[in-house]
C-alpha positions as CSV (number, residue, x, y, z in Angstrom):
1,X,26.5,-15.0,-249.2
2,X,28.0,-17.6,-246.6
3,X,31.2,-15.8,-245.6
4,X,33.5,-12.7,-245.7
5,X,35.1,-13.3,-248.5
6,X,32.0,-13.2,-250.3
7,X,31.5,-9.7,-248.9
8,X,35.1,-9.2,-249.4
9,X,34.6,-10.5,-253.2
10,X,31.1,-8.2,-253.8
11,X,33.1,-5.3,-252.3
12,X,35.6,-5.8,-254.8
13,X,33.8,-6.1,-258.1
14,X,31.9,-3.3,-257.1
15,X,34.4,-0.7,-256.6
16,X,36.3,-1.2,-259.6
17,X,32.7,-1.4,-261.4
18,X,32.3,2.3,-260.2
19,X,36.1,2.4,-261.9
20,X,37.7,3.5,-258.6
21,X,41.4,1.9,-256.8
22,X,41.6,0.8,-253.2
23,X,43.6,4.2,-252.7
24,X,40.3,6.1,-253.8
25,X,38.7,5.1,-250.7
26,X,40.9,7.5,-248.3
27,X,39.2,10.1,-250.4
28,X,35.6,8.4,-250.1
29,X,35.2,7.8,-246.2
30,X,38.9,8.4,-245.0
31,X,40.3,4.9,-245.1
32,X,44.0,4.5,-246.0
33,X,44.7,2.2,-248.7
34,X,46.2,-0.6,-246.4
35,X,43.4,-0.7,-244.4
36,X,40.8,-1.0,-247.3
37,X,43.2,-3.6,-248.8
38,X,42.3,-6.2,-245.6
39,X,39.1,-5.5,-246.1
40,X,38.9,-6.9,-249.7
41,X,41.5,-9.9,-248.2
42,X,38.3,-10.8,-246.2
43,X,39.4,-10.2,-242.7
44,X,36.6,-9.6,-240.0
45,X,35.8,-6.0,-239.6
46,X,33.8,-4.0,-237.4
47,X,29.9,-3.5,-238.4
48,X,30.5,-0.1,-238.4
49,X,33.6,-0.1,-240.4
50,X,31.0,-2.4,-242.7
51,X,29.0,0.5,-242.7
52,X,31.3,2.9,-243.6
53,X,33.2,1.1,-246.2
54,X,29.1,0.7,-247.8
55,X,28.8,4.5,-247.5
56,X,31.8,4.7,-249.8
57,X,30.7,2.7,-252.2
58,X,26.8,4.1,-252.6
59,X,25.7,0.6,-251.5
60,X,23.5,-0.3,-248.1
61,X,22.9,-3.4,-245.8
62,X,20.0,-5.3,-245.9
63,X,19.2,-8.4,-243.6
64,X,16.8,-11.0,-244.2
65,X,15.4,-14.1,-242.9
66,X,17.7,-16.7,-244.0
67,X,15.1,-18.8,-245.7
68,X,13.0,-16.1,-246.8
69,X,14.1,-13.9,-249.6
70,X,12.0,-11.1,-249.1
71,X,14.1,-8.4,-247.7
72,X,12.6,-6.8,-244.5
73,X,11.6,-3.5,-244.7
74,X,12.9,-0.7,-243.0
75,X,11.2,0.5,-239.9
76,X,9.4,3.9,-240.9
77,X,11.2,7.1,-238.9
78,X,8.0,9.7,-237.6
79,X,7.1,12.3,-239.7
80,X,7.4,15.7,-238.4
81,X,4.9,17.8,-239.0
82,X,5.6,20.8,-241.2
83,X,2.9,23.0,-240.5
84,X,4.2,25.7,-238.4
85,X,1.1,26.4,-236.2
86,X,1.0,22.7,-234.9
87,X,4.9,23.6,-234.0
88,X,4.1,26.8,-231.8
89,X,4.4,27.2,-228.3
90,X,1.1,26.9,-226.3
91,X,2.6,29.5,-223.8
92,X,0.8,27.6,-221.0
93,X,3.8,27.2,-219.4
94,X,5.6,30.4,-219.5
95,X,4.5,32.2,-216.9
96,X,5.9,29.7,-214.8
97,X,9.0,29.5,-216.1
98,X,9.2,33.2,-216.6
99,X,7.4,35.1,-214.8
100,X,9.4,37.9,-212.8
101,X,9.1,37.9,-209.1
102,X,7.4,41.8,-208.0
């Protein structure tokens, strides 16, 4: 993919693959018709209009190294820990905070 009409072009074809009309898109992520229609013309939009418009459409970005193409892989969010007793307070600390003056 060397330039945004290519994007534009992907865009496209998949939207009416998933059978919808530019107009469908207000209903999607909020975007008037007009404003999706430059979109598909290939002007230069915002990443995060990018984004958006990919939300729509049940599609996502991936980058990769342009001469490698094995797509990076996503950088693993923590894990919270689910059980409950690691979650409780200590209480160490609440007399301090707490504590009523006599």
């Amino acid at each position: 993919m060397d330039s945004l009409k290519d994007i534009a072009q992907l865009l496209q074809l998949h939207r009416k693959s998933l059978g919808m009309e530019q107009k469908d898109m207000y209903m999607r992520i909020g975007m008037k018709q007009q404003q999706y229609q430059r979109i598909e013309s290939g002007k230069d939009i915002k990443v995060s209009t990018l984004l958006r418009v990919l939300e729509g459409l049940d599609l996502e970005l991936i980058i990769a190294p342009k001469n490698n193409k094995s797509i990076l892989q996503p950088i693993p969010q923590p894990r919270h820990s689910s059980n409950i007793d690691e979650l409780a307070d200590d209480g160490d600390d609440l007399d301090f905070w707490f504590r009523s003056e006599k």
